[in-house]
N, CA, C and O of each residue as an XYZ file, in Angstrom:
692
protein
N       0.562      9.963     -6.165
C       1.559      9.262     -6.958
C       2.958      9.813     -6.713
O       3.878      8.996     -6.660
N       3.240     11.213     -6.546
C       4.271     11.653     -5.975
C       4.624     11.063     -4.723
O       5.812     10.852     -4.476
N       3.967     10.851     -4.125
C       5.042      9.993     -2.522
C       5.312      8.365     -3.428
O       6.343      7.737     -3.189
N       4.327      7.846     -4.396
C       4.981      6.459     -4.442
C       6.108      6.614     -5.471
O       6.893      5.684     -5.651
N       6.230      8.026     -6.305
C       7.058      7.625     -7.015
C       8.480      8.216     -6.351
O       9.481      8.408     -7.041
N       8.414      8.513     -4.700
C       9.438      9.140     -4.194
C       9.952      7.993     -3.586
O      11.182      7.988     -3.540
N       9.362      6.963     -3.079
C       8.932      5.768     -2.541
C      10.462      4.775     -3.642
O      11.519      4.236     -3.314
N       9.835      4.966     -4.791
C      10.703      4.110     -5.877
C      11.643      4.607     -5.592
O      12.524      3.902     -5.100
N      11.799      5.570     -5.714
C      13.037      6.515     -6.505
C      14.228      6.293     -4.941
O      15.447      6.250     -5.102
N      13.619      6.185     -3.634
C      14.693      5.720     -2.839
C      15.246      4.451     -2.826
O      16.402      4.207     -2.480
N      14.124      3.342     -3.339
C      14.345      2.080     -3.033
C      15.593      2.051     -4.336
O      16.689      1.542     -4.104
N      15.288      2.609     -5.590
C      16.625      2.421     -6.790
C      17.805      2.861     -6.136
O      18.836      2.243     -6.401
N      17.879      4.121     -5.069
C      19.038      4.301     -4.693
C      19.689      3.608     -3.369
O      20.915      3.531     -3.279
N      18.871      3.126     -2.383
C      19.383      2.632     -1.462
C      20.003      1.421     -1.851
O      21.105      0.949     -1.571
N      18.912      0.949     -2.670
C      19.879     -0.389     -3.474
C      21.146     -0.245     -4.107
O      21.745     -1.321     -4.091
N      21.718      0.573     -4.599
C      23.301      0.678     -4.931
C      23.937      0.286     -3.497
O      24.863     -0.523     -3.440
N      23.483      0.799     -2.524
C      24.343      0.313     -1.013
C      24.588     -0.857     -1.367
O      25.709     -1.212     -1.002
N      23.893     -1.791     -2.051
C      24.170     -3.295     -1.840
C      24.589     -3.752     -2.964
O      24.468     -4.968     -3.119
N      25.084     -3.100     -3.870
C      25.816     -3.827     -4.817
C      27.523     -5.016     -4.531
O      28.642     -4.829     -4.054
N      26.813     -6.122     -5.129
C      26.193     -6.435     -6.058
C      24.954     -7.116     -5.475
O      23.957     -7.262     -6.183
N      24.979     -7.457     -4.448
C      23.226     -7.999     -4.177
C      22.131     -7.062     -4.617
O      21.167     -7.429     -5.289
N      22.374     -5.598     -4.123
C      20.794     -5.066     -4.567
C      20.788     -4.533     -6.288
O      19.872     -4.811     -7.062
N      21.522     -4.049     -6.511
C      21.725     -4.184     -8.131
C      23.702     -5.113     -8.216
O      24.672     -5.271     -7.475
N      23.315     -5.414     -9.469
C      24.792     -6.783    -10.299
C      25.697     -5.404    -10.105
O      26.528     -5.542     -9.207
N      25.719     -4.025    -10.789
C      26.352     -3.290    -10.528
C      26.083     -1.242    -10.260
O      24.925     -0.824    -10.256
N      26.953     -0.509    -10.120
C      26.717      0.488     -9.872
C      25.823      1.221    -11.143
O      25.945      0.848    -12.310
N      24.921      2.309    -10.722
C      24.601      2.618    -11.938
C      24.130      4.347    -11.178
O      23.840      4.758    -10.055
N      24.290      4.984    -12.666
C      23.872      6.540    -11.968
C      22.857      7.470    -11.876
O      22.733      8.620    -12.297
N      21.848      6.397    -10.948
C      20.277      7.135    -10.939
C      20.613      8.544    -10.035
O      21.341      8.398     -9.052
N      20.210      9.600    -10.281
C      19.985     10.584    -10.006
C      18.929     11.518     -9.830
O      17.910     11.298    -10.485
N      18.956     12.658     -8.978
C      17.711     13.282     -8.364
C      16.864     13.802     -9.591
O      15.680     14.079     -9.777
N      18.149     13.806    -10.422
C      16.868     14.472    -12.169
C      16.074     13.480    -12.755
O      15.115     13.706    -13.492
N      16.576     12.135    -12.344
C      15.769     11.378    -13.020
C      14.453     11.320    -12.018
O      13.467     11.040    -12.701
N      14.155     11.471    -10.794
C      12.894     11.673    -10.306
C      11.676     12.540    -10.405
O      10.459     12.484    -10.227
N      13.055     13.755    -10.954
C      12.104     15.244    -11.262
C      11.548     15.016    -12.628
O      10.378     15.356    -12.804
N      12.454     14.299    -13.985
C      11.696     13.835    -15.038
C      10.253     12.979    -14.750
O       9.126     13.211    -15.187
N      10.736     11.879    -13.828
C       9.478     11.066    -13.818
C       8.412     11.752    -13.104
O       7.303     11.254    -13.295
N       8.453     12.782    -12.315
C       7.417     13.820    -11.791
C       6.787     14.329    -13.289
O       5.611     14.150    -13.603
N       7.920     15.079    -14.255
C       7.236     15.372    -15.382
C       6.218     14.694    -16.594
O       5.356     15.131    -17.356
N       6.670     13.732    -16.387
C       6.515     12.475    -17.343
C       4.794     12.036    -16.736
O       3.828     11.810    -17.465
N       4.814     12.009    -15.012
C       3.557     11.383    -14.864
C       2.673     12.257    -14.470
O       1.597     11.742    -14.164
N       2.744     13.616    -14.343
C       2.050     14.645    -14.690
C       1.326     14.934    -16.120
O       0.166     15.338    -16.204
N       2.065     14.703    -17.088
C       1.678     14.825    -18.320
C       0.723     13.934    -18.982
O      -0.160     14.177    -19.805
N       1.191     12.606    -18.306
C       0.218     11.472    -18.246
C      -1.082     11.233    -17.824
O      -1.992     10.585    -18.341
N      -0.979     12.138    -16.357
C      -2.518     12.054    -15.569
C      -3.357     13.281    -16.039
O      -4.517     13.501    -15.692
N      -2.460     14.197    -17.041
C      -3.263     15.225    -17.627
C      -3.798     14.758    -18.294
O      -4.969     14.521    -17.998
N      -3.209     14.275    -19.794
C      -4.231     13.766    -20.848
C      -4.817     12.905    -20.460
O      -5.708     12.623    -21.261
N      -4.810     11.914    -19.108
C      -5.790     11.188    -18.683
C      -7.244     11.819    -17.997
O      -8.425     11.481    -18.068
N      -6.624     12.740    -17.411
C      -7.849     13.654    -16.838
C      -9.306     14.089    -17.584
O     -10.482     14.020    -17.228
N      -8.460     14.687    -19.087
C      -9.387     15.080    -19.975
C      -9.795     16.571    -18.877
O     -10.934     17.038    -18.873
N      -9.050     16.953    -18.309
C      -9.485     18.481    -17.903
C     -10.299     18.363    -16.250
O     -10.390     19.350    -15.521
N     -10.775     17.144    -15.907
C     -11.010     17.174    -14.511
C     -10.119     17.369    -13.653
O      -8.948     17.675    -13.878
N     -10.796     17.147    -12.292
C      -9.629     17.420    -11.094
C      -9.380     16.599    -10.671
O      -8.241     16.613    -10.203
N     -10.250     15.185    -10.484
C     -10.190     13.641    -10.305
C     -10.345     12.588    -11.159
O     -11.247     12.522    -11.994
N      -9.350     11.613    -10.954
C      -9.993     10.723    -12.322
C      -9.945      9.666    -11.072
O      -9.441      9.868     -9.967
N     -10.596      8.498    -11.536
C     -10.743      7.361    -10.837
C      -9.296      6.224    -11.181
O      -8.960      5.588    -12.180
N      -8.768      6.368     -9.928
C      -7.439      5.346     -9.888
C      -7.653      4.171    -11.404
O      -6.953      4.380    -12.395
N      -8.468      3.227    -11.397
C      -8.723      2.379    -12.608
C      -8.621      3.358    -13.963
O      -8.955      2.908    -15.059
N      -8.367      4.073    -13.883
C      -8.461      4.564    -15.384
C      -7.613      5.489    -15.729
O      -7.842      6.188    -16.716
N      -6.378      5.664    -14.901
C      -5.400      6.237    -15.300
C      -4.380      5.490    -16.050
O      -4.665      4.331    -16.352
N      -3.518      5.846    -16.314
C      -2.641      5.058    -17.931
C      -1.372      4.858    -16.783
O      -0.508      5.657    -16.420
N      -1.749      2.878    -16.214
C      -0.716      2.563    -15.736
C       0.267      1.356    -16.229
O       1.003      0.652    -15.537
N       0.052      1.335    -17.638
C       0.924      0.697    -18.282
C       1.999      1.580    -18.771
O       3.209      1.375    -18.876
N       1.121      2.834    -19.103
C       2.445      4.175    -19.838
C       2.802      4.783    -18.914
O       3.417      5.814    -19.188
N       2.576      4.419    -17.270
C       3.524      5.258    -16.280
C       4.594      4.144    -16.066
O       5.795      4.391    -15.955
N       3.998      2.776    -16.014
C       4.863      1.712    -16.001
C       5.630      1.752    -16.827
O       6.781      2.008    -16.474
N       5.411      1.567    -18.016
C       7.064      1.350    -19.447
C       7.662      2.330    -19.030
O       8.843      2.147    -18.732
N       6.954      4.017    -18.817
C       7.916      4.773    -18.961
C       9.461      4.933    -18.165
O      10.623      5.159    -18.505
N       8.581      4.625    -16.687
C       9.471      4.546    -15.721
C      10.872      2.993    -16.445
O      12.034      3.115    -16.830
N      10.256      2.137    -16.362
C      10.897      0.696    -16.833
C      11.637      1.255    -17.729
O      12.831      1.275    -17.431
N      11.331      1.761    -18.818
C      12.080      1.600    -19.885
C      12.825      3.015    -20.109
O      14.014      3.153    -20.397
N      12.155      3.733    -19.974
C      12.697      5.522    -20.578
C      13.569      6.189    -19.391
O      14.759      6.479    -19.507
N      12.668      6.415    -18.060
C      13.559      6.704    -16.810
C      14.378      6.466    -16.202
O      15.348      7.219    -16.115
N      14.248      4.868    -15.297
C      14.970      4.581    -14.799
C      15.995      3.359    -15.673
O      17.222      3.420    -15.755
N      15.397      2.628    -16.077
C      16.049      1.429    -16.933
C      16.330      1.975    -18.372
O      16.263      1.334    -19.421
N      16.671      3.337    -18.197
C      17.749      3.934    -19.655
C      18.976      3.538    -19.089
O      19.860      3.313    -19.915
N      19.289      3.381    -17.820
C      20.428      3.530    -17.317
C      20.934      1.938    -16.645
O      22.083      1.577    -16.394
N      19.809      1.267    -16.490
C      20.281      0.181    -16.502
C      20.814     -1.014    -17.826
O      20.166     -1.042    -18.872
N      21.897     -1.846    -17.651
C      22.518     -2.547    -19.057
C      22.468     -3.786    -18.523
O      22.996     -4.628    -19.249
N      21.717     -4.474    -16.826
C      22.072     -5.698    -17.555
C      20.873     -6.147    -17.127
O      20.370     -5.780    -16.065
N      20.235     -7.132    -18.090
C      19.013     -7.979    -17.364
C      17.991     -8.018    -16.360
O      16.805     -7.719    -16.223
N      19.437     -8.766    -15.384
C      18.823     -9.142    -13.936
C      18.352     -8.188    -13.182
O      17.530     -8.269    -12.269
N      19.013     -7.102    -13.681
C      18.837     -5.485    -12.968
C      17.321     -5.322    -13.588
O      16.468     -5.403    -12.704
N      16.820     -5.120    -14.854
C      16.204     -4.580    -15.288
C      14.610     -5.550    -14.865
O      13.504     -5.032    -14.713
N      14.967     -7.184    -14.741
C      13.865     -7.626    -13.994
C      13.563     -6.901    -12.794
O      12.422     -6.490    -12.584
N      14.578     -6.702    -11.935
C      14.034     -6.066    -10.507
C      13.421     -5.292    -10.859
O      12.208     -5.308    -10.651
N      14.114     -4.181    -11.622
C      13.406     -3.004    -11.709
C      11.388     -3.000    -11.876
O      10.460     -2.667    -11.140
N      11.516     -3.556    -13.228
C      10.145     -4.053    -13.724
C       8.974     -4.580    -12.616
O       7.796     -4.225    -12.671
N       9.493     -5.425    -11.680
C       8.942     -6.280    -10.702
C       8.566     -5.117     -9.501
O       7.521     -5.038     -8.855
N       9.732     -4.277     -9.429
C       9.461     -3.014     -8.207
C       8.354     -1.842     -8.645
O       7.775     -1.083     -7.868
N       8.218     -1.894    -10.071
C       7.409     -0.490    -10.341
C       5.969     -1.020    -10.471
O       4.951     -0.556     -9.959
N       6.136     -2.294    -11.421
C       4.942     -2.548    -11.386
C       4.035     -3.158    -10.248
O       2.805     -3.109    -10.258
N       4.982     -3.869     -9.044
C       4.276     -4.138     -7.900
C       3.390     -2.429     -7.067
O       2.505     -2.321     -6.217
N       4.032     -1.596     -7.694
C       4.153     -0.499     -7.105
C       2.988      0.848     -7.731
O       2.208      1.588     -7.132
N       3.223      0.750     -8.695
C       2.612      1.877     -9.992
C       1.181      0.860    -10.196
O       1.139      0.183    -11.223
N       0.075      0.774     -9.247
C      -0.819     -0.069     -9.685
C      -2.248      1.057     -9.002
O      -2.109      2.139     -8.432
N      -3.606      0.289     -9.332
C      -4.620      1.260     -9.291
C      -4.328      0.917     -7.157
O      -4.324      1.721     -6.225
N      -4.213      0.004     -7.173
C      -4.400     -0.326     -5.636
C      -3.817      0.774     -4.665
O      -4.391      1.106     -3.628
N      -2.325      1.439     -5.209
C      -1.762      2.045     -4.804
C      -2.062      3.378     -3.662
O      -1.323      3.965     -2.872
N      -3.550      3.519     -4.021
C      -4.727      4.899     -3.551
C      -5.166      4.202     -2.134
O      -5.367      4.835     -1.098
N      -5.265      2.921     -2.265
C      -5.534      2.480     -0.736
C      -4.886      2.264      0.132
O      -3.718      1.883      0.213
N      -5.889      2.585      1.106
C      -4.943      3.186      2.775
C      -3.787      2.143      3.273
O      -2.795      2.421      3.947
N      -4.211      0.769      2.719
C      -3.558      0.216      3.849
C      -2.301     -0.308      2.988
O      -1.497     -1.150      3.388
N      -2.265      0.476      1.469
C      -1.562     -0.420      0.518
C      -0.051     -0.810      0.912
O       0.528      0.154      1.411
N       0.640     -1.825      0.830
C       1.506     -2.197      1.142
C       2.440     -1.556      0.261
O       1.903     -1.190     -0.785
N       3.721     -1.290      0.350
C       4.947     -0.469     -0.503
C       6.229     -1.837     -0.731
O       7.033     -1.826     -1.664
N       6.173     -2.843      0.248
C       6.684     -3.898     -0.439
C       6.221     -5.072      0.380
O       5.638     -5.106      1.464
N       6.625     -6.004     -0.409
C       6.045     -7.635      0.046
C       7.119     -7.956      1.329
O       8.165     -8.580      1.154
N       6.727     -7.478      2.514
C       7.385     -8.027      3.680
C       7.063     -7.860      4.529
O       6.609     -6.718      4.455
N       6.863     -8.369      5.913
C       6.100     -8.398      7.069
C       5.997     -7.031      7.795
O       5.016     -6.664      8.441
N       7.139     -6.326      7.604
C       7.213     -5.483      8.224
C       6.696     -4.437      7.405
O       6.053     -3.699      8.152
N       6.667     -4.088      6.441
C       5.902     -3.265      5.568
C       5.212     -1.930      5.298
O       3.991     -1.911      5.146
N       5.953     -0.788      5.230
C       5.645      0.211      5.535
C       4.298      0.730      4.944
O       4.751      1.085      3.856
N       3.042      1.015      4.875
C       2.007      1.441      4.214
C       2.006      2.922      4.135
O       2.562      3.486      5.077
N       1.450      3.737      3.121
C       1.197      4.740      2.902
C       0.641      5.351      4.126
O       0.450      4.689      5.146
N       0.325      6.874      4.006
C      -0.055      7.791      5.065
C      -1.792      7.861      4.721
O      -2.128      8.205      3.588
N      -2.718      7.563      5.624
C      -4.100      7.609      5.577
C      -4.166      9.213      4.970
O      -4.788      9.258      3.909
N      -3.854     10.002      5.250
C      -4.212     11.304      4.740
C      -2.934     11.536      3.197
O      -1.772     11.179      2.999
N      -4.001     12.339      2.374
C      -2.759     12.810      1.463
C      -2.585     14.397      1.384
O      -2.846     15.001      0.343
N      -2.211     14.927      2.334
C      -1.886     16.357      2.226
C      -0.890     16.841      2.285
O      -0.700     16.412      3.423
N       0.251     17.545      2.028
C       1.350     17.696      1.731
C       2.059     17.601      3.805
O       2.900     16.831      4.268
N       1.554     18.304      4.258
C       1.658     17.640      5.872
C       1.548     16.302      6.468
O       2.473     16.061      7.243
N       0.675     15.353      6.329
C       0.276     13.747      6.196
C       1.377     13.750      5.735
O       2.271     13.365      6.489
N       1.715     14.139      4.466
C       2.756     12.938      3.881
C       4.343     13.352      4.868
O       4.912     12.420      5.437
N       4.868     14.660      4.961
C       5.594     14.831      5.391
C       5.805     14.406      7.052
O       6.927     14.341      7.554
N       4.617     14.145      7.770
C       4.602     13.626      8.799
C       4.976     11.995      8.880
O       5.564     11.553      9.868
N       4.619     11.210      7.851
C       4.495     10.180      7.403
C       6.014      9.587      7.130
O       6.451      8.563      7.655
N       6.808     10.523      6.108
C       8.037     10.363      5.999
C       9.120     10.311      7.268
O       9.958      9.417      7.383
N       8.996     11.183      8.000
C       9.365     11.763      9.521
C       9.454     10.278     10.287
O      10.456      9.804     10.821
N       8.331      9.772     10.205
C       7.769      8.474     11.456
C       8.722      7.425     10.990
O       9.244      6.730     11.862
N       9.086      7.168      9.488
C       9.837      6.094      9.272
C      11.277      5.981     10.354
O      11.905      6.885     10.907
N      11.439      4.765     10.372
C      13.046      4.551     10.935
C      13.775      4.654     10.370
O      13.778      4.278      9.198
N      15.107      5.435     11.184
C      16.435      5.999     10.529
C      17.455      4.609      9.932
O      18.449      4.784      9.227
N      17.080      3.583     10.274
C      17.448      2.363      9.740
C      16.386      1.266      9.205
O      15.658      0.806     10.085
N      16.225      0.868      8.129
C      15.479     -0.421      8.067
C      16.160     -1.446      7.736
O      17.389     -1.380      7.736
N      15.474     -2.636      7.377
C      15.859     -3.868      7.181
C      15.993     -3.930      5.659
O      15.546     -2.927      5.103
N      16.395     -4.675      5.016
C      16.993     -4.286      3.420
C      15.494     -5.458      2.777
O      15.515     -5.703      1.571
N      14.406     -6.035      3.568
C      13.409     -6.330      2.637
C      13.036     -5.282      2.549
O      12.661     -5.216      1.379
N      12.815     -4.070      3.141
C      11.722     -2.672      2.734
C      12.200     -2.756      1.173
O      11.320     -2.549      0.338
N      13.760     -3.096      0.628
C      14.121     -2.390     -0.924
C      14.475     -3.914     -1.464
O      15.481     -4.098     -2.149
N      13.811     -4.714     -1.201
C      12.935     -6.593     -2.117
C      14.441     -7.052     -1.534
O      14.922     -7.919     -2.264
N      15.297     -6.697     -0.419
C      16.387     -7.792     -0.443
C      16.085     -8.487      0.887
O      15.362     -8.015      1.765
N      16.978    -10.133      0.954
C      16.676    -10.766      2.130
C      17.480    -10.113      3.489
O      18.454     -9.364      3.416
N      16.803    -10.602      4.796
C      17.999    -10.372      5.975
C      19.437    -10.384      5.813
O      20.259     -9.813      6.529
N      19.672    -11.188      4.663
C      21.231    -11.519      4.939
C      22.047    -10.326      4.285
O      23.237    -10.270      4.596
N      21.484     -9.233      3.297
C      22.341     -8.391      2.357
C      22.880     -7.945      3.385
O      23.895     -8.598      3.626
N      22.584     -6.632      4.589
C      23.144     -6.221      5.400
C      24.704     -6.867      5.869
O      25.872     -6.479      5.898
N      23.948     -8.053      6.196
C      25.626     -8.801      6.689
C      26.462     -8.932      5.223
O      27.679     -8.766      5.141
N      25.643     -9.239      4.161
C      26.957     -9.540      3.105
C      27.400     -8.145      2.433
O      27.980     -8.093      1.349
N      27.109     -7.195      3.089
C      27.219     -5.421      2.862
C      27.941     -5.400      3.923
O      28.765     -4.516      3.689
N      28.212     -5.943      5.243
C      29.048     -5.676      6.232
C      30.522     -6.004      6.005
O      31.470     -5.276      6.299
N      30.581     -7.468      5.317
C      31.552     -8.034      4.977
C      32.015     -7.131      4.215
O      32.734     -6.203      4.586
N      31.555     -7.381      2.861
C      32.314     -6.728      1.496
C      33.076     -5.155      2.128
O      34.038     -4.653      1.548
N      32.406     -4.493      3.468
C      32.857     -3.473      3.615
C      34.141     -3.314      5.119
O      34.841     -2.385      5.522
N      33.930     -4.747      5.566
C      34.836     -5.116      6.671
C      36.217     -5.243      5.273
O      37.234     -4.551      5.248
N      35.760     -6.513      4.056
C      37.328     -7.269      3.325
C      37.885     -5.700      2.868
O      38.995     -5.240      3.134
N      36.824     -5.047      2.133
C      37.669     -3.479      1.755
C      38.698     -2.686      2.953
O      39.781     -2.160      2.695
N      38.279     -2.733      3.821
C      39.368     -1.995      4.979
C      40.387     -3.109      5.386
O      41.377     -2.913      6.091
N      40.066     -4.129      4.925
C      41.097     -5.337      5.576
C      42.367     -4.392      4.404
O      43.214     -3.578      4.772
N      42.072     -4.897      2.896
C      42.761     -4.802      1.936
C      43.404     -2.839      1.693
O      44.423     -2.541      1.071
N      42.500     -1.878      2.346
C      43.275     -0.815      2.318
C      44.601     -0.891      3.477
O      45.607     -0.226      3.230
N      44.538     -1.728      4.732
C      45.175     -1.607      5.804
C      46.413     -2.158      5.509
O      47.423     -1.641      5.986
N      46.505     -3.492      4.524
C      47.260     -4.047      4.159
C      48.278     -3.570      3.404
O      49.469     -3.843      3.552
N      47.529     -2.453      2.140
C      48.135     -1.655      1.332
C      48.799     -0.459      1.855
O      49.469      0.204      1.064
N      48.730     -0.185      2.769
C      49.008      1.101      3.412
C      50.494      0.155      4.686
O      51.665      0.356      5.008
N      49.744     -0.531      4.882
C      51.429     -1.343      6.154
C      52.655     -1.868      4.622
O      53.885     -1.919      4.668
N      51.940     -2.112      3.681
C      52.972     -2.509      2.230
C      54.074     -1.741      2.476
O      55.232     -1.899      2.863
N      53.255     -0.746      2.085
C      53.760      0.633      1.607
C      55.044      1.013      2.551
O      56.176      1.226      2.114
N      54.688      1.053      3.807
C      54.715      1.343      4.964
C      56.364      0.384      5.125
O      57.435      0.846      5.519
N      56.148     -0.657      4.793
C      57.182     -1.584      5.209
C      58.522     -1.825      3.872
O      59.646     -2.325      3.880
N      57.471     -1.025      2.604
C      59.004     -0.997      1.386
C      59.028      0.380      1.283
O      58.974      0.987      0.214
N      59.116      0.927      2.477
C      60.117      2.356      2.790
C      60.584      2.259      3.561
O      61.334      3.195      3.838
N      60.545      1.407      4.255
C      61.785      0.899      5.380
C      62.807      0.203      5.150
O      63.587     -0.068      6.063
């Protein structure tokens, strides 16, 4: 559950890149809020355990890892709506018993990165390693086009600093 909830915890932040497509606006998820939800679902799979070392995926408490994350963790910090559907839609596609299987998908898109067949703290770190230093913005639920409308918004910003700066430039002359 630690790689999927490391899994989330990038997709909430890569998505600020795309504001306003990947969230309506900026918001300030941070590395503590991952280390809480480490705490939070530790505590959870304890009293689920009842003192074993394994519990069976179906019977761990994935409605109270779900709200918590939704509502207490990450969506304390979200204020509007539309944001807070994504959110909901990303954890719970995500935070499910299926999650333990090999081939489980991490989001709905062709290209689709699946978990690491092994779970050993090596597997996973090997696993992380293999990903590409760039993906496509469905890996974090957005279409082909955010990139380009993330290119723009960041082409009109340098248009409008260049402009402000020749202003400047030209009422001191």
């Amino acid at each position: 559950l630690y790689l999927v909830l490391g899994w989330v915890h990038a997709v909430v932040q890569e998505r600020l890149r795309y504001v306003p497509t990947g969230w309506s606006q900026g918001y300030e998820f941070t590395e503590a809020d991952a280390i809480h939800a480490l705490d939070v679902i530790d505590s959870l799979l304890e009293d689920a355990a009842n003192g074993k070392q394994t519990t069976d995926p179906e019977k761990l408490p994935w409605d109270a890892i779900q709200a918590t994350l939704c509502k207490g963790i990450f969506g304390g910090r979200i204020t509007k709506d539309s944001d807070q559907s994504i959110l909901d839609e990303l954890i719970s596609s995500i935070f499910v018993p299926s999650c333990f299987d090999v081939n489980f998908m991490l989001v709905k898109a062709e290209d689709s990165p699946t978990l690491p067949d092994g779970t050993s703290m090596q597997d996973c770190l090997s696993w992380i390693h293999s990903l590409p230093s760039h993906t496509s913005p469905t890996w974090i639920g957005l279409d082909g086009s955010a990139e380009i409308l993330r290119s723009k918004a960041i082409a009109r910003s340098v248009v409008t600093k260049v402009e402000k700066i020749c202003n400047l430039i030209e009422d001191k002359q």
